[in-house]
GUFI-817014 format. One line per 8 residues: number of its first residue (from 1); their letters; for each residue z, x negated, y of C-alpha. Coordinates in nm, 4 decimals. Layout:
N
NUM> a> Z,X,Y ~ ...;
This chain:
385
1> xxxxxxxx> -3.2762,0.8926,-0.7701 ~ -3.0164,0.8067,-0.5256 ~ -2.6350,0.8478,-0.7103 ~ -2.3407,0.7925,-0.5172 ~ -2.0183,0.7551,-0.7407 ~ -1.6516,0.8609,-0.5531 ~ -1.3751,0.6191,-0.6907 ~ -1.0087,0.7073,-0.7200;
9> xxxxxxxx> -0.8122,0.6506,-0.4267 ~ -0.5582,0.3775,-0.6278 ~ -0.7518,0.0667,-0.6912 ~ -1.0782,-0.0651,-0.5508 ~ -1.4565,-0.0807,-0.6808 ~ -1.5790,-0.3951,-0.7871 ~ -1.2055,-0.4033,-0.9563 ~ -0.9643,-0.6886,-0.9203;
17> xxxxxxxx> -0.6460,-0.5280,-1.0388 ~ -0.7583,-0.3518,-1.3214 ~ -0.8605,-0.0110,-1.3851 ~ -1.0260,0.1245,-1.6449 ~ -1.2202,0.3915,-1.4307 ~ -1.2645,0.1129,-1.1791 ~ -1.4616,-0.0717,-1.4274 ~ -1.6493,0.2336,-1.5660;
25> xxxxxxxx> -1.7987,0.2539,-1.2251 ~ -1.9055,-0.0734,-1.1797 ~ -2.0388,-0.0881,-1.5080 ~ -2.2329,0.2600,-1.4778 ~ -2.3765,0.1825,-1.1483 ~ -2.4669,-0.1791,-1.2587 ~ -2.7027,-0.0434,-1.5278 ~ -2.8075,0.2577,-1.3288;
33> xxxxxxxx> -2.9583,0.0211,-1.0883 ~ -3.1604,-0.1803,-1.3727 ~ -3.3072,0.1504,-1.4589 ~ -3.4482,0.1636,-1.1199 ~ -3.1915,0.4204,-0.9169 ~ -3.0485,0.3728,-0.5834 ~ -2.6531,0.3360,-0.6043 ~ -2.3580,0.3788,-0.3680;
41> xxxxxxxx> -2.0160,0.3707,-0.4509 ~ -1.7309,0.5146,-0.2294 ~ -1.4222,0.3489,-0.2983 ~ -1.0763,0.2583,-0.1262 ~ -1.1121,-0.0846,0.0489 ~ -0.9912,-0.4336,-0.1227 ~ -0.8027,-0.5034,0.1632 ~ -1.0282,-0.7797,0.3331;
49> xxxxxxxx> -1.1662,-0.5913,0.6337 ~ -1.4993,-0.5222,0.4865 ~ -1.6632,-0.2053,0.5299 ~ -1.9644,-0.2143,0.3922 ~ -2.0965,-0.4680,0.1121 ~ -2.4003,-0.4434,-0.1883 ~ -2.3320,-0.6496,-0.5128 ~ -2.5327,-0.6772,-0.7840;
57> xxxxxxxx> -2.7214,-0.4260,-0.6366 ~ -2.5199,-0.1623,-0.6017 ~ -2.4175,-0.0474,-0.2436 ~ -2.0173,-0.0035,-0.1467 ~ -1.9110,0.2012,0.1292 ~ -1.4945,0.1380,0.2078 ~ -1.2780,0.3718,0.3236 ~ -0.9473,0.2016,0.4966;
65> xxxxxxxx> -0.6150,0.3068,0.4159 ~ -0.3312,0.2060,0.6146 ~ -0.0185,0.0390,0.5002 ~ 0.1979,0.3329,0.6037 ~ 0.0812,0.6137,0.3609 ~ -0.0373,0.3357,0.0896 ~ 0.3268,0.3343,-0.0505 ~ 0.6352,0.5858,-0.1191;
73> xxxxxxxx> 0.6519,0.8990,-0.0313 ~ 0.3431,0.9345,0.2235 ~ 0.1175,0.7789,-0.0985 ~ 0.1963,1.1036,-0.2888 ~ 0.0186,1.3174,-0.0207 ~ -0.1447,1.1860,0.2779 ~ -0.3165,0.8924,0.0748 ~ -0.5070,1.1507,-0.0639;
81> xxxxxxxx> -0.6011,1.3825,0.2426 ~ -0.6746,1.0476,0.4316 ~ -0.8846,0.8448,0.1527 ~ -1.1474,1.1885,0.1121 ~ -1.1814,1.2893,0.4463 ~ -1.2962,0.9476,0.5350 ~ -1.5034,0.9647,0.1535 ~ -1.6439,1.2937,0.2851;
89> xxxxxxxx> -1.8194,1.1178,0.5623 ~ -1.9807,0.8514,0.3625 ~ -2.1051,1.0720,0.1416 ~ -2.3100,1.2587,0.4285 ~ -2.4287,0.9410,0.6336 ~ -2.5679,0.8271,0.2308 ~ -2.7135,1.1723,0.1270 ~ -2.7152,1.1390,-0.2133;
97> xxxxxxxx> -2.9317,1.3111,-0.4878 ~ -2.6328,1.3753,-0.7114 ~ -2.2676,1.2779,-0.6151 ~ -2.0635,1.1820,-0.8800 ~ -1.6731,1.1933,-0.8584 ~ -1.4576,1.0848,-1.0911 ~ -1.1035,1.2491,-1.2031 ~ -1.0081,1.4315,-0.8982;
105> xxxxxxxx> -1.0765,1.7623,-0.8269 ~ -0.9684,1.7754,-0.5661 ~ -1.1409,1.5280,-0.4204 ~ -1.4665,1.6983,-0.4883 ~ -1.3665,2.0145,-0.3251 ~ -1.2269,1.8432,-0.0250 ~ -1.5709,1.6142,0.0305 ~ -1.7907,1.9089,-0.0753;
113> xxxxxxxx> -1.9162,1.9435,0.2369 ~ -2.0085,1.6196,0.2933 ~ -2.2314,1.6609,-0.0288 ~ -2.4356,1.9136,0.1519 ~ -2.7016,2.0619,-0.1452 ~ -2.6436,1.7788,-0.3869 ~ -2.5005,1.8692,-0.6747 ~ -2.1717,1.7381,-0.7820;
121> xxxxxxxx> -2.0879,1.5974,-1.1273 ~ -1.7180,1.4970,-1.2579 ~ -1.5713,1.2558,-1.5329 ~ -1.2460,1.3553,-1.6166 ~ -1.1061,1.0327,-1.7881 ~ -0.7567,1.1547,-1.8526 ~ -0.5266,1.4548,-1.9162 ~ -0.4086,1.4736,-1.5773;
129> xxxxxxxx> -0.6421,1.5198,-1.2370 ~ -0.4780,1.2503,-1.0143 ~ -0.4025,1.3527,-0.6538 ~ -0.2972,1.6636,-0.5044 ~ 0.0069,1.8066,-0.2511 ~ 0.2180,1.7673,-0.5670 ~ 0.3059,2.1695,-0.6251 ~ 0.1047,2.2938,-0.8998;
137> xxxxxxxx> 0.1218,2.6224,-0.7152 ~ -0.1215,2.4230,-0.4672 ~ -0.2954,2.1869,-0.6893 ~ -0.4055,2.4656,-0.9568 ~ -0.6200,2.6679,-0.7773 ~ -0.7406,2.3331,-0.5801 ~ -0.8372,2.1708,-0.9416 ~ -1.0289,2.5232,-0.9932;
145> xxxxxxxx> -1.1954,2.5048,-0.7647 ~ -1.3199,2.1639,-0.7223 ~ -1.4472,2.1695,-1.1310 ~ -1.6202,2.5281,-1.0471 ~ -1.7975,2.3510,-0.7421 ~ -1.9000,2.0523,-1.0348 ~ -2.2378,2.0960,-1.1833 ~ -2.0804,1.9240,-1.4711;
153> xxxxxxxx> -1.7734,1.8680,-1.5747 ~ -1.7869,1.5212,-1.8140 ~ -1.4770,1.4223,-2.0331 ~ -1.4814,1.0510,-2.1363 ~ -1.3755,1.1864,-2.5024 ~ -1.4263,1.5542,-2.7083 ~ -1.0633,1.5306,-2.6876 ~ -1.0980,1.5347,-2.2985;
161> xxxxxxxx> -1.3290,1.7384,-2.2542 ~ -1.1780,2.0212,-2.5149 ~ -0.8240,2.0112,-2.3205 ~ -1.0236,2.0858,-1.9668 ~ -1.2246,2.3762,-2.0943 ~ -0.8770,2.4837,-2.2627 ~ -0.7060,2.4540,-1.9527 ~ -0.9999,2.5886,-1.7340;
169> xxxxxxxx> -1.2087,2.8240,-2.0024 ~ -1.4324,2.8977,-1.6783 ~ -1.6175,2.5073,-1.7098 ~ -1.6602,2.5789,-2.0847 ~ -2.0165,2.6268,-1.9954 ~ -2.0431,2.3213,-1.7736 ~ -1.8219,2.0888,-1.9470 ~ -2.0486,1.8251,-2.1721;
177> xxxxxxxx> -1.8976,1.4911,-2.3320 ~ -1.9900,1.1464,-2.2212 ~ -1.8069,0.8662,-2.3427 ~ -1.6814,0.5358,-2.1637 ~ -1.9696,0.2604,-2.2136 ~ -1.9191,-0.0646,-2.2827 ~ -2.1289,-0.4271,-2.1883 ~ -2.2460,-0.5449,-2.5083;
185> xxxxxxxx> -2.3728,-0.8759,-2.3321 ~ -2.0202,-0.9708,-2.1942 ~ -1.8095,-0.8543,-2.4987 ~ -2.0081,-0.9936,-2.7866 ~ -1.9387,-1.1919,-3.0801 ~ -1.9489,-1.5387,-3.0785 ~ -1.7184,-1.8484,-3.1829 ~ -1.3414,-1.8589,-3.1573;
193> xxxxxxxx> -1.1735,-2.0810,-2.9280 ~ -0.8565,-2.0952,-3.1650 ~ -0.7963,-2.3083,-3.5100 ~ -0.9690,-2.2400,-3.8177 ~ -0.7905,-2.0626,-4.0102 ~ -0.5663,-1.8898,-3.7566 ~ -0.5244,-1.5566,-3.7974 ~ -0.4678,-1.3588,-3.4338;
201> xxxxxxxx> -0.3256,-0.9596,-3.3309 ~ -0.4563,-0.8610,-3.0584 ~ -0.2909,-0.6165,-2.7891 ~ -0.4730,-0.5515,-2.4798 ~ -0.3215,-0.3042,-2.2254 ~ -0.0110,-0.2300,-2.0067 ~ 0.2841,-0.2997,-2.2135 ~ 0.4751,0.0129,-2.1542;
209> xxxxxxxx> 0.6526,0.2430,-2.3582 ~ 0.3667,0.5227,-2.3954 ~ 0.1130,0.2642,-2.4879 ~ 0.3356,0.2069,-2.8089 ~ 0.3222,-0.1772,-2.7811 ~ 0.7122,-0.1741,-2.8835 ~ 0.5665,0.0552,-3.2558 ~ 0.3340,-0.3122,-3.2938;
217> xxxxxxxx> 0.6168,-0.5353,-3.2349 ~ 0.7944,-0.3270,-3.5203 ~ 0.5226,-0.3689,-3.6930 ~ 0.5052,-0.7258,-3.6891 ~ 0.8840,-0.8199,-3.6955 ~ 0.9583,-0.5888,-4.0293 ~ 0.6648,-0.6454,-4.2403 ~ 0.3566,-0.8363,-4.1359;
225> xxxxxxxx> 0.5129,-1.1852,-4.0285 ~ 0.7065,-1.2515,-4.3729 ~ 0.3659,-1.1124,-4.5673 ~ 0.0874,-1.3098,-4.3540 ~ 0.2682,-1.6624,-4.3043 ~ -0.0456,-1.7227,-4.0948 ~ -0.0104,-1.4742,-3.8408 ~ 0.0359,-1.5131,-3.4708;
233> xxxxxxxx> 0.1123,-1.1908,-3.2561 ~ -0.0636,-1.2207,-2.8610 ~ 0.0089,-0.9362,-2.6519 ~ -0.2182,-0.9482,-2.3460 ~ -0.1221,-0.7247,-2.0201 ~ 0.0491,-0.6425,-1.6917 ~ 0.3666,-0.4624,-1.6769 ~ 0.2434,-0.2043,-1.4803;
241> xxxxxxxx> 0.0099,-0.2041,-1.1748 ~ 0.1422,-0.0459,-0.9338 ~ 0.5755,-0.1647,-0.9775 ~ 0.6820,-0.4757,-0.8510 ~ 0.9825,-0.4966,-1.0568 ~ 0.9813,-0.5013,-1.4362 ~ 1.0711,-0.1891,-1.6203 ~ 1.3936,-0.2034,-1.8556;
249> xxxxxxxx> 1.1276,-0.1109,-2.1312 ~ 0.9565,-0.4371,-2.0552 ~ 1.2297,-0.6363,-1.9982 ~ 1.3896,-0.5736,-2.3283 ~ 1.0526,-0.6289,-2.5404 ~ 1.0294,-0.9572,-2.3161 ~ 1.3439,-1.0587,-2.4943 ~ 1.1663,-1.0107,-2.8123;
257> xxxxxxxx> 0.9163,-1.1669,-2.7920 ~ 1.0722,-1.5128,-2.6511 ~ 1.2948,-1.4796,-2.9670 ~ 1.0079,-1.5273,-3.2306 ~ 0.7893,-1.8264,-3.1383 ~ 0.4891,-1.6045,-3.3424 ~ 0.4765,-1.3996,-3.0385 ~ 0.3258,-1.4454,-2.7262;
265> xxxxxxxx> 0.3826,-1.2540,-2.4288 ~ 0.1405,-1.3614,-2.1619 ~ 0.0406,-1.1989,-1.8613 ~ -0.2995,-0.9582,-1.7621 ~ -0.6635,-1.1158,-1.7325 ~ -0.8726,-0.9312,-1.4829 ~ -1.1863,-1.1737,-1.5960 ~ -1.4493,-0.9896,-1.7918;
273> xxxxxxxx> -1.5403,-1.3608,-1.9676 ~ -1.1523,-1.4265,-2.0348 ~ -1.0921,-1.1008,-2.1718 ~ -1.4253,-1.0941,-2.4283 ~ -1.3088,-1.4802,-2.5261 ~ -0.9516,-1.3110,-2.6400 ~ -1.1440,-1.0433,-2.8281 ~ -1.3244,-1.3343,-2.9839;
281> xxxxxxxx> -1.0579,-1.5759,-3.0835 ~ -0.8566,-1.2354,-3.2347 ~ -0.8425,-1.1579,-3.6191 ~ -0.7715,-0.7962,-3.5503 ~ -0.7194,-0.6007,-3.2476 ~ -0.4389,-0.2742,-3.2374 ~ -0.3968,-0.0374,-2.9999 ~ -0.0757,0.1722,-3.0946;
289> xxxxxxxx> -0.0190,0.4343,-2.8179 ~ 0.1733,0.6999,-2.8844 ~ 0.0557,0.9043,-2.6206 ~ -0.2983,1.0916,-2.6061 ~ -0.5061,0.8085,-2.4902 ~ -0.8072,0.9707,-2.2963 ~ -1.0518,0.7186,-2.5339 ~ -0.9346,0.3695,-2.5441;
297> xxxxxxxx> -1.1658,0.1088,-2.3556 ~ -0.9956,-0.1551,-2.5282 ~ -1.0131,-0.0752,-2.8945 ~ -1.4517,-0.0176,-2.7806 ~ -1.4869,-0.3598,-2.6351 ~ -1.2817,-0.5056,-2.9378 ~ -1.5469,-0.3787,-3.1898 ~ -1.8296,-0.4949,-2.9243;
305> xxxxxxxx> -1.6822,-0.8031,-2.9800 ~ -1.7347,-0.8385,-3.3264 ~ -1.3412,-0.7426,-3.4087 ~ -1.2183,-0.4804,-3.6384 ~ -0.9289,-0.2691,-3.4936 ~ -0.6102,-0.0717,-3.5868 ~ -0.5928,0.2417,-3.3589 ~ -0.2837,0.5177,-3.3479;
313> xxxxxxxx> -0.4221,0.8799,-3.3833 ~ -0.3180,0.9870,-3.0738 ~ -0.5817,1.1631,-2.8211 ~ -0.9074,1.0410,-2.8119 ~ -0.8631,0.7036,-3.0000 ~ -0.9570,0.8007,-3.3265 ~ -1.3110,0.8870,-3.1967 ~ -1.3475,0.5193,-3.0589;
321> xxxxxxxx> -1.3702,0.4500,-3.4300 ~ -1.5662,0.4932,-3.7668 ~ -1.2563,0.4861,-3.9610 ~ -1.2746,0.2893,-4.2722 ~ -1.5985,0.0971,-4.1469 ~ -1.5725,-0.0219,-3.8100 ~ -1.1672,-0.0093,-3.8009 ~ -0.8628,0.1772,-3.9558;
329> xxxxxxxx> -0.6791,0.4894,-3.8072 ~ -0.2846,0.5250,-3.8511 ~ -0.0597,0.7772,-3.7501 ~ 0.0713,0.7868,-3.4177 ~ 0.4337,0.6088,-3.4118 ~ 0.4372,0.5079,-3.7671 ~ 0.5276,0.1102,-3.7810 ~ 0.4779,0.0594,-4.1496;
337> xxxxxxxx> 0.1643,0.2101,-4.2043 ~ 0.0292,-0.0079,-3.8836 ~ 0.1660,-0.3095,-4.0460 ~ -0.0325,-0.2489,-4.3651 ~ -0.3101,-0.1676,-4.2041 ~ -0.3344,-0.4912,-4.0634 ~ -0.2307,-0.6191,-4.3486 ~ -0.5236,-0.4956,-4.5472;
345> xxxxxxxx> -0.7796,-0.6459,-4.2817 ~ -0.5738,-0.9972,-4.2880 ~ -0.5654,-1.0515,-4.6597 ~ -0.9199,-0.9296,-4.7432 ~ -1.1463,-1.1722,-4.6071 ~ -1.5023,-0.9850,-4.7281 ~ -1.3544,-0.6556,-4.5871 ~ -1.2297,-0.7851,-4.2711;
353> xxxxxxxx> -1.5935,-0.9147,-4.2228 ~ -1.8072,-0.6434,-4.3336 ~ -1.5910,-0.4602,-4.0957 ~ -1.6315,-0.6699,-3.8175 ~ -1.9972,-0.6291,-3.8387 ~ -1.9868,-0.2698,-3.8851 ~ -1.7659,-0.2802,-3.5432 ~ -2.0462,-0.4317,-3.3886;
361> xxxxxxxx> -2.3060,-0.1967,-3.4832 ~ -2.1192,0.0694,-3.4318 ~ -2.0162,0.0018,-3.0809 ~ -2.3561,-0.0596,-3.0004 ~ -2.4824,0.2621,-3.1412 ~ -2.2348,0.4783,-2.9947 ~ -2.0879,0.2935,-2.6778 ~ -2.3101,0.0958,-2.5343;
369> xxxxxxxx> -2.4402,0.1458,-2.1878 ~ -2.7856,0.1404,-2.2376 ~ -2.6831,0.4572,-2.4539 ~ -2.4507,0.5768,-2.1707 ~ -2.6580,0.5447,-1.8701 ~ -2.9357,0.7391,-2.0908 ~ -2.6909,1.0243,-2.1084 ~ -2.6129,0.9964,-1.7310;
377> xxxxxxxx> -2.9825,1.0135,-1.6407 ~ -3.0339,1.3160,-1.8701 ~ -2.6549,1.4379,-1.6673 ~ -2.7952,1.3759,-1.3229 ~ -3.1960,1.4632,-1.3843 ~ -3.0934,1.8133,-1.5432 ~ -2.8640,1.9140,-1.2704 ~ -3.1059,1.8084,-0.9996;
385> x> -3.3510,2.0255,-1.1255;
């Protein structure tokens, strides 16, 4: 089957500045292509003149987008016009079995044409549907209409996909689940880099307000440094991706953390090997956002790594984890009961290991993508038919 995946506008496919949906479509279209499919990928272009380049056998097709509308005011709008007209077009020169777009609606509808009789399948891997003209009295009806024109209509999460078919009751008929997958050969366990003994917290993600990274730092400053003498606090993560300049948010926890030399601050790792060897050399991992995370990518390759986690309820998260087994679910904002949480893990050895396992197995079960790109094929093979 030939698949062609549509990428965001924002950041490019293979990813080197991040992205979480970035890497889902590498990752999908990766495996798809061991199972024996043809794969294209339409994405934005890294910036290096290339047009056209196939890695790992997966086939990239770049569309160009000028410096003038890739910042400001012009990004808001034209960016988006610009990025699927020229997306359109590669989509009809590949001509695709199935097309499969990810988070924009809009971007479906406008490039429908260019998907002549293929059918057209969407993840939605967030609350919100990305770009638009930036007047809901526009975008609405354009969002609409671009899931009605979708085959399917995938949320990364029952959480996801329950707020679209609330939103839109008309896709409650096409809308399916399909979680995030993760590479259990790259995030495995295996030994830790750091000292015997050494007992690591793991954050892995922006460090912005919403991602509750300030409710961990709480955490760790009130109760679980005087309780676990032992305990070092690594917070691992860009500031943003997009702003130059620091937010005051970040600023502010910056000062923090230079004032306790148990914390370290340290900047983002965009290396799949680097990021599974900080998995590995963590105790625990916590992900503490205290808004509805669509899933949580991080607190899934965590437990592929061998490493129990502490997730906040919020969104989708608690569904990354078999609460009690492969990790521990607290409630959204609350600073103490994160702290013993991790506190339980860190002074139970024989739970914190049985857990660990249980991550493991659990990730494998449930996230892996040999499971996901089964799911796809059943996604793609049922609407072709």
């Amino acid at each position: 089957m030939r698949v062609c995946h549509v990428a965001p506008e924002l950041l490019p496919v293979p990813p080197t500045k991040g992205g979480a949906i970035e890497r889902w479509i590498r990752d999908a279209s990766v495996r798809l292509v061991e199972r024996g499919h043809e794969v294209h990928v339409v994405s934005r272009d890294h910036g290096d003149g290339a047009r056209r380049i196939t890695i790992d056998g997966v086939h990239y097709h770049y569309v160009r987008i000028p410096d003038s509308i890739d910042r400001g005011l012009p990004a808001a709008v034209i960016r988006g016009l610009w990025y699927y007209t020229g997306a359109g077009r590669a989509i009809a020169r590949i001509a695709p079995d199935v097309v499969h777009h990810h988070s924009r609606p809009a971007g479906l509808w406008l490039t429908r044409r260019g998907a002549g009789a293929a059918p057209q399948v969407i993840s939605l891997h967030s609350m919100e549907y990305g770009w638009g003209f930036g007047y809901r009295g526009w975008d609405r009806p354009i969002y609409q209409r671009g899931l009605a024109a979708a085959a399917r209509v995938l949320g990364v999460s029952e959480f996801i996909r329950a707020h679209a078919v609330e939103r839109y009751p008309e896709i409650a008929r096409t809308a399916r689940r399909v979680y995030n997958g993760v590479d259990g050969r790259v995030f495995k366990p295996g030994a830790a880099a750091t000292a015997p003994g050494a007992q690591t917290i793991l954050y892995v993600g922006r460090v912005e307000q919403r991602k509750g990274v300030h409710v961990l730092l709480d955490a760790f400053e009130s109760w679980i440094a005087a309780r676990a003498p032992q305990a070092r606090l690594r917070i691992v993560g860009p500031h943003s991706y997009w702003d130059r300049q620091p937010s005051p948010y970040y600023a502010e926890l910056k000062a923090r953390c230079e004032s306790n030399p148990r914390i370290e601050l340290r900047g983002p790792t965009y290396v799949d090997a680097e990021l599974a060897q900080l998995y590995r050399d963590a105790t625990v991992s916590v992900v503490p956002s205290t808004f509805p995370e669509a899933l949580g990518l991080t607190s899934i390759e965590a437990q592929s790594s061998g490493v129990p986690v502490v997730v906040s309820d919020a969104g989708g998260l608690p569904e990354t984890v078999s609460d009690g087994h492969s990790g521990i679910v607290f409630e959204n904002g609350n600073a103490e009961q994160l702290a013993q949480a991790v506190l339980g893990l860190l002074m139970d050895e024989p739970r914190r290991k049985a857990m660990a396992s249980a991550a493991r197995e659990w990730a494998m079960q449930t996230f892996s993508w040999d499971v996901i790109a089964q799911q796809l094929e059943d996604v793609y093979e049922g609407v072709a038919r």
